[in-house]
N, C-alpha and C positions, 0 to 999 in steps of 0.2 A: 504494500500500500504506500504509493508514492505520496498521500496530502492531498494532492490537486484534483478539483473538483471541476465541471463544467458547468460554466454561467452564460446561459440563453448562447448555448451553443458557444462559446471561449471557457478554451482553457483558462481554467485560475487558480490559484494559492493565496492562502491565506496568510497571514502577516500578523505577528504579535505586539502591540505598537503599547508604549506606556509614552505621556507626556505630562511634565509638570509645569507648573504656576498657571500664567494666563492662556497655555495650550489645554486644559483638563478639558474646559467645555467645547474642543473639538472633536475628543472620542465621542463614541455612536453609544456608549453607556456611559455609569456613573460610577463605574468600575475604577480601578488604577489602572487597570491593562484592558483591553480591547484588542480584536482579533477580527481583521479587516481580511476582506476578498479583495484581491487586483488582479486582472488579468497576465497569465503569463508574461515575464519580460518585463514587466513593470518595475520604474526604477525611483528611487530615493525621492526626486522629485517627484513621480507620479501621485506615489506614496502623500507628501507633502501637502498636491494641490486635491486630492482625493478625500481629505482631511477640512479642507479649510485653513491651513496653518499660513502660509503665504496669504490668504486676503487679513485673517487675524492681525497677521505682524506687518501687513503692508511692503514687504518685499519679495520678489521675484526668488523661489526655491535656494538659488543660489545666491544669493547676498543675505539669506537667513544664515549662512554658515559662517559667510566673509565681514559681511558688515555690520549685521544683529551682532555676530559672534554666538549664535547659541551652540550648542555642543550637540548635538549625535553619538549613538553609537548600536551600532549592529554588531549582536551575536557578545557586544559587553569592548567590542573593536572601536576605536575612535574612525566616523568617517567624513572624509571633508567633500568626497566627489557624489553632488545630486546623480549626478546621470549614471551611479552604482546599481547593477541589476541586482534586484532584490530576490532573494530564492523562498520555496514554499518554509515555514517555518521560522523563518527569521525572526528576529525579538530586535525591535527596533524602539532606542529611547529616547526623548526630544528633553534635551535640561535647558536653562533659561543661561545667557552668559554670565558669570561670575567677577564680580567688581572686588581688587582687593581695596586695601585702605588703612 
C-alpha cells in the first residue's frame, strides 16, 4: 500500500502539515496537525497556496521563506526551495521567523 489515493480521477497523497501562530486558522481543522490531499507532484508551494498561507502573509510562496523569513521543515529537514516535490507522507511544519534581542 503505497498512500496515494485517487481524486476525481488524479493521483494524490496526502500531506501531514502542522502550522503555528497566525498560520493555525489555515489548517482545514482545529487540530495541531492536519492531513491535506494534493495531487501527485505537488510541491512546497502548491502545498502553501493550497492552504491559504501566501494570501495570509501576503507574499508570493517564495518570499515567505526569503523575506517573511518563516522556517519550514519536511520530514523535521530544514527547507528553503518552494518548488521541492512533496512525497505521499510527508510531515510538513510552517514556524513563524524568530527575532532575537
Amino acid at each position: 500500500d503505497t498512500g496515494y489515493v485517487i481524486v476525481n480521477g488524479v493521483i494524490s497523497m496526502n500531506i501531514n502539515v502542522q502550522l503555528f501562530s497566525i498560520l493555525r486558522d489555515c489548517l482545514p481543522s482545529d487540530k495541531s496537525w492536519a492531513t491535506v490531499t494534493l495531487p501527485e507532484g505537488a510541491t512546497l508551494a502548491d502545498l502553501m497556496v493550497h492552504l491559504g498561507i501566501d494570501r495570509r502573509l501576503g507574499y508570493n510562496p517564495q518570499d515567505i521563506l526569503t523575506e517573511a523569513a518563516w522556517l519550514v521543515l519536511i520530514n523535521k529537514s530544514g527547507e528553503n526551495d518552494t518548488e521541492r516535490t512533496l512525497r505521499e507522507g510527508d510531515k510538513v511544519q510552517v514556524f513563524p521567523s524568530v527575532a532575537g534581542g
